[in-house]
C-alpha positions in Angstrom: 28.5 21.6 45.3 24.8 21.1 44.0 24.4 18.8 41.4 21.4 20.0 38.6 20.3 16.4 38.2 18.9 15.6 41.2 21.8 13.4 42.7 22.2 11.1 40.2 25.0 10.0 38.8 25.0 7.9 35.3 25.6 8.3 31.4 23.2 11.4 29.6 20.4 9.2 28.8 18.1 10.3 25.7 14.3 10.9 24.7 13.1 10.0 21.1 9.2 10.0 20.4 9.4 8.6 17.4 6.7 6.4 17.5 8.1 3.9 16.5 7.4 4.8 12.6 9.2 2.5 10.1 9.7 3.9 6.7 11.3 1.6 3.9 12.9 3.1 1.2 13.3 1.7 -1.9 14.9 4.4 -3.9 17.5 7.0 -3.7 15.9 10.2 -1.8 15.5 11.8 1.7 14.1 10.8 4.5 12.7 13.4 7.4 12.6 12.9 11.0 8.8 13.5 12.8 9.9 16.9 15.0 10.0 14.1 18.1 12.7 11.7 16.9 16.2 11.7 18.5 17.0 8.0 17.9 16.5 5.5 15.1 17.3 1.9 14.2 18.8 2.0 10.8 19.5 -1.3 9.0 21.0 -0.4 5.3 21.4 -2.7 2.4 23.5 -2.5 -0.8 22.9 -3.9 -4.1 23.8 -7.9 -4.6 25.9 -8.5 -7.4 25.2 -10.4 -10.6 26.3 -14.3 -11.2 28.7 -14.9 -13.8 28.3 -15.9 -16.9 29.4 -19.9 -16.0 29.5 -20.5 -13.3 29.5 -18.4 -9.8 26.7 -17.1 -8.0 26.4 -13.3 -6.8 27.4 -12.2 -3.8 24.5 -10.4 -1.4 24.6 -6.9 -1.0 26.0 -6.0 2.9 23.5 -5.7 5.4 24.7 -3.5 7.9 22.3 -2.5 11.4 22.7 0.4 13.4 20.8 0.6 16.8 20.0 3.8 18.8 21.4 6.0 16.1 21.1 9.8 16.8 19.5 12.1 14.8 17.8 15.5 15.0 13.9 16.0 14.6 12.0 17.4 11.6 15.4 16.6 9.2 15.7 15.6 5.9 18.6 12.6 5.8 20.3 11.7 2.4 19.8 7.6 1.2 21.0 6.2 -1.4 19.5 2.5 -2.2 22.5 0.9 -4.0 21.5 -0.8 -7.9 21.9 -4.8 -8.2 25.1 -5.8 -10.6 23.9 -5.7 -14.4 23.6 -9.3 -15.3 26.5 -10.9 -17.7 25.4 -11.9 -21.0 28.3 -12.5 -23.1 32.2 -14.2 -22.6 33.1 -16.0 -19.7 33.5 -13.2 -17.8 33.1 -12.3 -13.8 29.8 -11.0 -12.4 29.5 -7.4 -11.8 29.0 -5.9 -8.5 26.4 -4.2 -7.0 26.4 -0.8 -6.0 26.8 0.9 -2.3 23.8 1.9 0.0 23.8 4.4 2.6 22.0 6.0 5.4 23.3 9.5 5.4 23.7 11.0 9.0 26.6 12.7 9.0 27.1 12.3 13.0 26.9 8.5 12.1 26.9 7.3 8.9 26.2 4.2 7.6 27.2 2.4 4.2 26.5 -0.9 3.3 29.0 -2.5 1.0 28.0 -3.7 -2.2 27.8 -7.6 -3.4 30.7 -8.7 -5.0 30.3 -10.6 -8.9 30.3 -14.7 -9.7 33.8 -15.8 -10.6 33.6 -17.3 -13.9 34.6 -20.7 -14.7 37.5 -19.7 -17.5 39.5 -15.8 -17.3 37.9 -15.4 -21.0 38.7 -16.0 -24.1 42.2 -17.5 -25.0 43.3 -16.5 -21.4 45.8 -18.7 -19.0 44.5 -21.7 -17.7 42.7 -21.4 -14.6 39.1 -19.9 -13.2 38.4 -16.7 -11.5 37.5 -16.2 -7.8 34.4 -14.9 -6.9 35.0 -10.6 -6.5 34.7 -9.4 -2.9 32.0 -7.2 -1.5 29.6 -7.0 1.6 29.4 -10.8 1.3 31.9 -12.0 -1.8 30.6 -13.8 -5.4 30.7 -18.1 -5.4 34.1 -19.0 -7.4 34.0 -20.3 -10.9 34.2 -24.0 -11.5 37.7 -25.7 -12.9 36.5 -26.0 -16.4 39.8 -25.5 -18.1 43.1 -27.0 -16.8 44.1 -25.3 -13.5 42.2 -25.2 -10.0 38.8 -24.0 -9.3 38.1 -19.9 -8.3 37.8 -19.4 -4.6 35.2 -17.4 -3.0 35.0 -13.8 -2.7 35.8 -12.1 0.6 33.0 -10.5 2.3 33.2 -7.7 4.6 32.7 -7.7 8.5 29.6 -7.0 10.3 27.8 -7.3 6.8 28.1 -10.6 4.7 30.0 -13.6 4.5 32.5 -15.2 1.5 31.3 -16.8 -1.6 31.6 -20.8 -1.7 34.1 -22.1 -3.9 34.0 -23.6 -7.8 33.6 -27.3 -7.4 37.5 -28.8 -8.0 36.9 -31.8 -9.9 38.1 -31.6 -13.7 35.5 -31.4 -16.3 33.1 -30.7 -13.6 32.6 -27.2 -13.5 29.9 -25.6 -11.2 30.3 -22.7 -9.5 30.3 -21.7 -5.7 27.2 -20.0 -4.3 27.0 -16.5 -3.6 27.7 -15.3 0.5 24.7 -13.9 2.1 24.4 -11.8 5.1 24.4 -14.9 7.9 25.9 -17.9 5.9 28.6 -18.6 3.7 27.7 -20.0 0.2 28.0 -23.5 -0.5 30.9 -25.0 -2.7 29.9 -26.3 -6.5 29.6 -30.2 -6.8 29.7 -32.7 -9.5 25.7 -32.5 -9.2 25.1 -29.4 -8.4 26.5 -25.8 -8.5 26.3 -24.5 -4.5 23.5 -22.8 -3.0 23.5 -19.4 -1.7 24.1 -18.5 1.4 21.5 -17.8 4.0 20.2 -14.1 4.4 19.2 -12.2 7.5 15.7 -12.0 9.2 15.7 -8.4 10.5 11.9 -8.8 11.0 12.0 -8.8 14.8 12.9 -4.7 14.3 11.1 -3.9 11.6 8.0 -6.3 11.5 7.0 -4.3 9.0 9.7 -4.2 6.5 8.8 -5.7 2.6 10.1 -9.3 1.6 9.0 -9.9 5.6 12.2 -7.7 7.0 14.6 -11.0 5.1 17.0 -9.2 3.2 21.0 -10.4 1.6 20.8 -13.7 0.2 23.9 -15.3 -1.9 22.9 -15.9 -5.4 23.2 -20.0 -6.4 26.2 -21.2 -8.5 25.2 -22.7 -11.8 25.3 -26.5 -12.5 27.8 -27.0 -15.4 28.4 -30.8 -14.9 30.7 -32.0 -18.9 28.9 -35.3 -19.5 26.1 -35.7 -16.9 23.6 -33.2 -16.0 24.1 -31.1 -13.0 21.4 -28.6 -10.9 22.0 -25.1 -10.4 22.6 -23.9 -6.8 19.5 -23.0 -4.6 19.4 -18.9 -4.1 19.9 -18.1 -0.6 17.2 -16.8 1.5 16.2 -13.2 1.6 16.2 -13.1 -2.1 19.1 -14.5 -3.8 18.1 -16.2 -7.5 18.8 -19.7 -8.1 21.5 -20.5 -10.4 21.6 -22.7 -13.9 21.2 -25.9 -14.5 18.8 -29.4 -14.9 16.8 -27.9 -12.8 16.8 -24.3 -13.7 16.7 -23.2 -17.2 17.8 -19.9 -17.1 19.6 -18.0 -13.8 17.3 -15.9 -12.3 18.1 -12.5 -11.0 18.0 -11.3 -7.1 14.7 -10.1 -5.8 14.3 -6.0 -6.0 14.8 -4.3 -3.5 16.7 -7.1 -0.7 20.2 -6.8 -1.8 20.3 -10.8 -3.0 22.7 -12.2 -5.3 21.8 -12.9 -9.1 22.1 -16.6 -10.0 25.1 -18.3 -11.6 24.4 -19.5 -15.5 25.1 -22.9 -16.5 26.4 -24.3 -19.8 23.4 -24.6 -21.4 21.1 -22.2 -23.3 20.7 -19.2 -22.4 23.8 -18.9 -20.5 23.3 -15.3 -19.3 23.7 -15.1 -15.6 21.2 -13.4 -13.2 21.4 -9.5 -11.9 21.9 -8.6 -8.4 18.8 -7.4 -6.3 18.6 -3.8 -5.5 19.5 -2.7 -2.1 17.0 -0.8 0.5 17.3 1.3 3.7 14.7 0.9 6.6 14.4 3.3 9.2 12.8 2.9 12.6 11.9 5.8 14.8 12.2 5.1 18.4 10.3 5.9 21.4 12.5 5.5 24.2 12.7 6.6 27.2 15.1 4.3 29.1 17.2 4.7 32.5 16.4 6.8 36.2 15.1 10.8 35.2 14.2 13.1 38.1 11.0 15.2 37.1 13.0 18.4 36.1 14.5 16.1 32.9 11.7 14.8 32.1 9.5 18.4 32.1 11.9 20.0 29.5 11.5 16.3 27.5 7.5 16.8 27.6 8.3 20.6 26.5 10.4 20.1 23.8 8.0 17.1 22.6 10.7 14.4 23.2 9.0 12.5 25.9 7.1 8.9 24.6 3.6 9.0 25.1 2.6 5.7 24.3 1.5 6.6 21.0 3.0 4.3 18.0 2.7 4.3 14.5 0.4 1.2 13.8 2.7 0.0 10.7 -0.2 -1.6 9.4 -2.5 -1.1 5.9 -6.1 0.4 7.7 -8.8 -0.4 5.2 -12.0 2.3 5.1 -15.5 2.5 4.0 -16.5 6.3 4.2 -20.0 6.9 2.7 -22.1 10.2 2.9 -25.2 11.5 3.4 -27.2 11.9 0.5 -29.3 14.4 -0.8 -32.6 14.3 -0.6 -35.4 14.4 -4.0 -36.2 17.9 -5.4 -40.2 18.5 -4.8 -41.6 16.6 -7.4 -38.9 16.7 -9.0 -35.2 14.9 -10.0 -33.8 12.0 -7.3 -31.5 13.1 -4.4 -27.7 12.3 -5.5 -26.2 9.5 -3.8 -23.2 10.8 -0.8 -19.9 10.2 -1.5 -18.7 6.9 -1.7 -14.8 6.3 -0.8 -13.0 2.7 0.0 -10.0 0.9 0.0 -9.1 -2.9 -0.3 -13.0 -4.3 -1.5 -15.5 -3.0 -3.5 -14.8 -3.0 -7.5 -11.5 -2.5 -8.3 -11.5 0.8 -9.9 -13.1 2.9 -7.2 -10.8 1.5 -4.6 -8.2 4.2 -2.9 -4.8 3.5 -1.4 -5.7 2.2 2.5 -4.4 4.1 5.5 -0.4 3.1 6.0 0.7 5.7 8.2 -1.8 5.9 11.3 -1.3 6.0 14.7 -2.6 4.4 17.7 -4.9 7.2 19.3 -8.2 8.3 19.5 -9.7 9.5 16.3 -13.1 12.1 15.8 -15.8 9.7 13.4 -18.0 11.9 11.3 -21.4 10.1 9.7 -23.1 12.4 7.4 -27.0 12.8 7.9 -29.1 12.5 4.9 -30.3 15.8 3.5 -33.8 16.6 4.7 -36.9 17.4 2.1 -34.7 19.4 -0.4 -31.6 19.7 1.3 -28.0 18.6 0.2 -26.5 15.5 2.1 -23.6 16.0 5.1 -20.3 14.7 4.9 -18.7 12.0 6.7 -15.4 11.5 7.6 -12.7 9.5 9.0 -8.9 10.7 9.3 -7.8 12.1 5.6 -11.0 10.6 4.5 -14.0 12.6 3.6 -16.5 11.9 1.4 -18.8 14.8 0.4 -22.6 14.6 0.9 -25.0 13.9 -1.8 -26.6 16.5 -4.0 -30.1 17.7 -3.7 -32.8 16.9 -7.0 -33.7 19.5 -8.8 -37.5 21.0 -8.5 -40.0 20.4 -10.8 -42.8 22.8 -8.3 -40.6 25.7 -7.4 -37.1 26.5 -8.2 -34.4 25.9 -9.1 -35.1 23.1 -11.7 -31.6 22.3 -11.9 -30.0 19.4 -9.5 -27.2 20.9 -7.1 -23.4 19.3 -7.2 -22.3 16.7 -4.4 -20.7 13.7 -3.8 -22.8 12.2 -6.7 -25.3 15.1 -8.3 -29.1 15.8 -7.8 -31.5 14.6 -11.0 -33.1 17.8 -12.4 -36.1 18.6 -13.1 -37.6 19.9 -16.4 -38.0 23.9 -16.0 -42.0 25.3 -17.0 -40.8 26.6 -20.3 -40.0 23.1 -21.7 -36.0 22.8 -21.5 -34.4 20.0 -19.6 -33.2 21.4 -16.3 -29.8 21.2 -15.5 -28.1 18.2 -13.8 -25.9 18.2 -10.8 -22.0 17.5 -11.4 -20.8 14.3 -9.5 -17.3 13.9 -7.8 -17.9 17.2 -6.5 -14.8 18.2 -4.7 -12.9 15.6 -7.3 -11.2 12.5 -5.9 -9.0 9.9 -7.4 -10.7 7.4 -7.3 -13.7 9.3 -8.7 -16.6 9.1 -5.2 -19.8 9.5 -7.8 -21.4 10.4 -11.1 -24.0 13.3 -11.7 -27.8 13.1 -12.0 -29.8 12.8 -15.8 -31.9 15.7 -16.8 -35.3 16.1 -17.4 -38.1 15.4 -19.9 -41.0 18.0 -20.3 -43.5 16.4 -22.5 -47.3 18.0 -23.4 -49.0 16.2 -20.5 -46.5 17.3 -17.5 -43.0 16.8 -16.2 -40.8 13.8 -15.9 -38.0 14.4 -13.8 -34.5 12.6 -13.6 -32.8 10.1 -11.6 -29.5 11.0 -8.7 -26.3 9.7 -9.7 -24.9 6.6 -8.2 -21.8 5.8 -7.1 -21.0 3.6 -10.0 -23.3 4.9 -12.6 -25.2 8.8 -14.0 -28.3 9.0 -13.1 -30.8 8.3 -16.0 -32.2 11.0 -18.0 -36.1 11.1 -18.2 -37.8 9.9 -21.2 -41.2 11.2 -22.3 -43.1 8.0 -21.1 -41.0 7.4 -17.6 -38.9 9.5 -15.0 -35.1 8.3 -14.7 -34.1 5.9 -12.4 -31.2 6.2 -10.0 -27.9 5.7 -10.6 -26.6 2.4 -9.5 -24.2 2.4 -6.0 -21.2 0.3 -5.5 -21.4 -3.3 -3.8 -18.7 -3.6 -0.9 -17.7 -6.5 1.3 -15.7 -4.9 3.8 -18.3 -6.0 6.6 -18.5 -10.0 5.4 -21.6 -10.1 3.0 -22.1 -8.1 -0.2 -23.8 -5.0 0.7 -24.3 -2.3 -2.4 -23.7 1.5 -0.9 -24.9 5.2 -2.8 -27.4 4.7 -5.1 -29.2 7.6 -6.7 -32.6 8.2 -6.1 -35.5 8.2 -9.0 -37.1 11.1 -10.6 -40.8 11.6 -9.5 -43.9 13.1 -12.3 -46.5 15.0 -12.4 -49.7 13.9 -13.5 -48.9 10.7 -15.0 -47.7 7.1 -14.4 -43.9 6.9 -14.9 -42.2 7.6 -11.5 -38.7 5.9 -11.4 -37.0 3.7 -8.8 -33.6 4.4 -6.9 -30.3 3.3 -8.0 -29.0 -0.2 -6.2 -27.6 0.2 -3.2 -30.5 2.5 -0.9 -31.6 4.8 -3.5 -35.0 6.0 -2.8 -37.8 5.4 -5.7 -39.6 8.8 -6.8 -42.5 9.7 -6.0 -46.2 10.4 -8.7 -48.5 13.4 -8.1 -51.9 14.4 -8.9 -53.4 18.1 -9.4 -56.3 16.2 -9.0 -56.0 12.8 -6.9 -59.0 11.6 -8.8 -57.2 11.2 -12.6 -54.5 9.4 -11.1 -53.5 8.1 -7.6 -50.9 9.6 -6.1 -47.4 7.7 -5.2 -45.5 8.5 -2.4 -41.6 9.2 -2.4 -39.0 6.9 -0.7 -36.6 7.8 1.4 -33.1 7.0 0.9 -32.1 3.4 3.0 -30.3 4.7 6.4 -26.3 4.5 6.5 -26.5 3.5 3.1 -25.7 7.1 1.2 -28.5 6.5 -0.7 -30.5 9.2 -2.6 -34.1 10.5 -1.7 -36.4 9.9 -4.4 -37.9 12.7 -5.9 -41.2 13.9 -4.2 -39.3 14.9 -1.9 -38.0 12.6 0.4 -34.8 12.5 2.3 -31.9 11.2 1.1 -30.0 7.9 3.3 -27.8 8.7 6.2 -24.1 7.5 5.4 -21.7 4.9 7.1 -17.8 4.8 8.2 -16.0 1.1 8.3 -12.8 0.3 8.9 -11.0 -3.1 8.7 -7.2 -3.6 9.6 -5.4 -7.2 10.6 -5.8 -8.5 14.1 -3.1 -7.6 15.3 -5.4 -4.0 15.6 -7.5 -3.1 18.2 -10.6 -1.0 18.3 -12.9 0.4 20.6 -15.6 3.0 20.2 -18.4 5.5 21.3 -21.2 5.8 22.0 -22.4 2.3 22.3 -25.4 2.9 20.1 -23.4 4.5 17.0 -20.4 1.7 17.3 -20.6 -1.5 16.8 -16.5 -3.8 17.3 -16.7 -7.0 15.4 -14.0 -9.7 13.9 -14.2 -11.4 10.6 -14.2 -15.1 10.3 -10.3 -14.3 8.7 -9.2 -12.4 12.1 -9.8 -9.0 10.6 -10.9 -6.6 13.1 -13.7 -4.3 12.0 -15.2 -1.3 13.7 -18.6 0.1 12.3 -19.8 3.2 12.5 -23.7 4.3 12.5 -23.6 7.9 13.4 -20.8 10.1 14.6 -18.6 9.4 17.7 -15.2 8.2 18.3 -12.0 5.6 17.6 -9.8 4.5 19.7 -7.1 2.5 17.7 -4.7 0.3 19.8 -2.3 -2.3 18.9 
C-alpha cells in the first residue's frame, strides 16, 4: 500500500510560526495567538502569599512551565494572573495565601498554585500552646517560631513541579523567628537565634523568555522575621525572584513580594510595626514558537507554507526600538509668514513630554524608510515615516503678495501673513493630524501697520510661532533638541516671517528654521534681504520670502544585540554608540533591514 508521507515513518511532527513573540501579562485578560502559532512555551505564576504577623515568611506563588504547548492561531486564550496574599496586620495570626494563576487552553491547561501564608509564632490570642506551620501552596509559608511553650510550626508543603516547603520556626525557647518562605528552586531556610530564615531561592526562566520583566526571575520565598526575647535578631533575607525580606535589626518593617513575580511577603518581627509583608502578584508569559523540527517531504511542508505555518526566519525582536521621525517642512509664504516646522515624533531622548512609547513589538525584516522633502517655494512639507510612525510635513507661510494670507495646517502650522485690508491673516493649526505626544505648535499671525506688512513666524516643534509686531516680523517657533545620535542636535524649528518695505525681518526657530526674508518695491529705500532656506534633514521651516522649508530625518536606536543594515548607501548611514547602541540614520528614503 502507498504511504501519503513519502515513506516515512515517525510521530506527526508540527509547524508553528510564531515568531518567537513573547507577551507578559500582568493582569487578568486574553491573550490571541498571531494566525501562524501552533505551539507556545507557557510558564504561569500564582500569587506568593503574605508573611505572618510574627514570625513566618510567605510562601512563593508556583511557577509552573509548559513547553511545546498547542494552540490554535488567531485565538483569544483566557489568563488569570493570581493576586499576592493581603498582608496581616493585626493578632498573631497565619499569613494569607495567594491566589491561583492560569494559562487557559482548554486542550492543556495550566494552573499555578498559589503561595501558601507564614505560620505565626502563637495560634492567637488565649489559644493552646504551640505555633502554627507555615500553610501549603505552590511552595508552602516558613513555620512560626516557638514563642509560647510548645515546639516551633513546621514549614508548609509545596506542591510538585512548582515550589518547594517553607523552612521551619527556629526551636529554641524564647527565640522565636520564623522559617523562610519556599520559593520555586529552594527550600526556605529554618529561623535562628540570630536571625529569622531566608527565603528560598526563585527560578531564572530567562533562558526562554529573555525578555520577561524582573529579568524572567520569578517565585521567591518571602524571609522569616527575626524575633530574638532578649538579644536582637535579623529578619530573613527574601529569596530571589522577589520575595521581601522579613523583620528584624536589620529590617524595620517586612516588606512585601515584588508585583507581578509571584514572591513571598516578608515575615514581621516583634518590634514596631509588626504587620507582615503581602505576597507578590503572579504573571503569565507566553512564547510563540517557530519550529519546525524533524524529517518533512516537500508535499508537508507546501500545505505548512499555504496555511502560513511554515517558519520563515522571521522573529519578533523582543526588544524596545527607539525612533526619531522628523518631516519635511513647509516652505515661507511669498513675502510672507515662515514655513511650519514638519512633524516631529521620538521616543526614549529628547524632552520628556514630547517623547512617545518606543517600538516593542517589531520584527526582524525589511522595512520601507520614508524621508519627507521640504516643501518647495510655497509648498507644504512631505511626510516621513517609519513603521506605525509618521510624522506629517510642515505647513506652508501664509502670503503676504498673493493669496491666501492665511498659513496652511501641518505637522507644525505656516506663519500668516497680514491680508491688504489690514486684519491679521490667519495662522496655520499645529499637530495637524493630532498625536499624543503633540508633533508641533501653529504659526503667529500677522501685523499690518501704515508703512507695509510684517508677517509671522512657523511654529516649532516645542513652541507657536511668534505673532508680528508693528516694528518686527515673528520669529520661528523653537524645535526640539534630541540626543538620539550622541551630541545634542535641536530638530523642527519654524521659520521667520519676512516684511515689506522695512527693516524687521525675523529669524527661524532653533533647530533649522529658516530666517525671513526683507523686500523693497524700490531696492533703493531699503536693501533687500534674502530668505533662508530651512537646514536639510532638520524639519526646519523656510523663512518667509519664500524659501523652502528643511528636508526631514528618520533615526532609530535599539540595544546591540540589534542589527541594521540599509539602502542606498548614500541615504543610510549604520553606526554604534560609545554605550553599544546600534543606530541606523536615515537621510532620504530607502530601506531597513532589522536582524538580531
Amino acid at each position: 500500500m502507498a504511504r501519503t508521507n513519502g515513506g516515512l515513518i515517525g510521530k506527526r511532527n508540527i509547524t508553528s510560526f510564531g515568531k518567537c513573540k513573547v507577551t507578559s501579562t500582568t493582569s487578568t485578560g486574553n491573550l490571541c495567538t498571531q494566525s501562524g502559532t501552533r505551539l507556545v512555551d507557557v510558564v504561569t505564576v500564582a500569587g506568593g502569599g503574605s508573611g505572618a504577623r510574627v514570625a513566618g515568611g510567605g510562601g512563593a506563588g508556583g511557577a509552573l512551565l509548559s513547553l511545546s504547548n498547542p494552540v490554535s492561531g488567531s485565538t483569544q486564550y483566557p489568563i488569570t494572573v493570581g493576586g499576592g496574599g493581603a498582608a496581616k496586620t493585626s493578632d498573631n495570626l497565619v499569613g494569607n495565601c495567594g491566589s491561583n494563576s492560569v494559562f487557559g487552553n482548554p486542550v492543556s491547561p495550566q494552573t499555578a498554585i498559589a503561595g501558601g501564608g507564614g505560620g505565626q509564632n502563637c495560634q492567637g490570642s488565649g489559644a493552646s500552646p504551640g505555633n502554627g506551620p507555615g500553610r501549603a501552596g505552590g511552595s508552602g509559608g516558613g513555620g512560626g517560631g516557638r514563642g509560647c511553650a510548645g515546639s516551633a510550626g513546621a514549614g508548609g508543603a509545596g506542591t510538585s513541579c512548582q515550589g518547594n516547603t517553607g523552612g521551619a520556626g527556629n526551636p529554641a525557647a524564647s527565640k522565636t523567628s520564623g522559617g523562610g518562605g519556599g520559593g520555586a528552586c529552594a527550600a526556605g531556610a529554618d529561623g535562628s537565634n540570630s536571625t529569622g530564615g531566608a527565603g528560598g531561592a526563585g527560578k531564572d526562566f530567562s533562558p526562554i523568555f529573555s525578555t520577561a520583566p524582573n529579568c524572567g526571575v520569578y517565585s521567591g520565598g518571602g524571609g522569616g522575621g527575626g524575633v530574638c526575647a532578649g538579644s536582637p535578631a535579623e529578619g530573613g533575607v527574601g529569596g530571589t525572584g522577589g520575595g521581601g525580606g522579613g523583620e528584624g535589626t536589620n529590617r524595620s518593617s517586612a516588606v512585601a513580594g515584588t508585583a507581578n513575580t509571584g514572591g513571598g511577603g516578608g515575615g514581621a518581627g516583634a518590634g514596631t510595626p509588626q504587620n507582615s509583608g503581602a505576597g507578590g502578584s503572579g504573571i503569565v508569559v507566553v512564547k510563540e514558537l517557530n519550529k519546525a523540527s524533524g524529517v518533512w517531504n516537500l508535499k508537508s511542508q507546501l500545505k505548512a507554507l499555504q496555511q502560513g505555518t511554515w517558519p520563515d526566519g522571521t522573529v519578533v525582536l523582543g526588544v524596545n526600538l527607539n525612533y526619531l521621525v522628523v518631516a519635511g517642512a513647509g516652505g515661507g509664504g511669498n513675502i510672507g509668514g515662515g514655513g511650519g516646522a514638519g512633524g516631529y515624533r521620538a521616543s526614549g531622548f529628547g524632552p520628556s513630554p514630547l517623547r512617545g512609547s518606543a517600538l516593542s513589538a517589531l520584527e526582524t525584516g525589511t522595512y520601507t524608510i520614508t524621508v519627507g522633502a521640504g516643501g518647495s517655494g510655497t509648498n507644504n512639507g512631505n511626510a516621513s515615516t517609519f513603521s506605525t510612525i509618521t510624522s506629517a510635513g510642515g505647513g506652508k507661510g501664509g502670503n503676504a503678495s498673493g493669496s491666501p494670507s492665511a498659513g496652511s495646517a501641518g505637522g507644525s502650522g505656516g506663519g500668516a501673513s497680514p491680508c491688504g485690508n489690514g486684519s491679521t491673516g490667519t495662522a496655520g493649526a499645529g499637530n495637524t493630524p493630532p498625536t499624543d505626544p503633540s508633533q508641533g505648535n501653529a504659526g503667529g499671525i500677522g501685523n499690518h501697520p501704515p508703512d507695509r506688512r510684517r508677517s509671522a513666524g512657523g511654529g516649532g516643534a516645542t513652541a507657536v510661532g511668534s505673532n508680528a509686531t508693528c516694528s518686527n516680523a515673528g520669529a520661528g517657533g523653537a524645535g526640539a533638541p534630541n540626543t538620539i545620535l550622541g551630541p545634542d542636535t535641536s530638530y523642527a524649528g519654524g521659520g521667520g516671517g519676512g516684511v515689506q518695505a522695512q527693516p524687521g525681518n525675523a529669524s527661524g526657530g532653533a533647530g533649522g528654521g529658516g530666517a525671513g526674508g526683507r523686500y523693497c518695491q524700490s531696492p533703493g529705500l531699503c536693501g533687500n534681504v534674502g530668505a533662508v532656506a530651512g537646514a536639510a534633514n532638520t524639519g526646519g521651516g523656510g523663512g518667509g520670502g519664500p524659501a523652502n522649508g528643511g528636508s526631514g530625518i528618520v533615526v532609530l536606536r535599539a540595544p546591540s544585540a540589534v542589527a541594521f543594515s540599509g539602502s542606498p548607501c548614500c541615504a543610510f548611514t549604520a553606526s554604534t554608540h560609545p554605550g553599544g547602541d546600534k543606530i541606523a540614520k536615515f537621510t532620504a528614503s530607502g530601506t531597513l533591514t532589522i536582524s538580531k
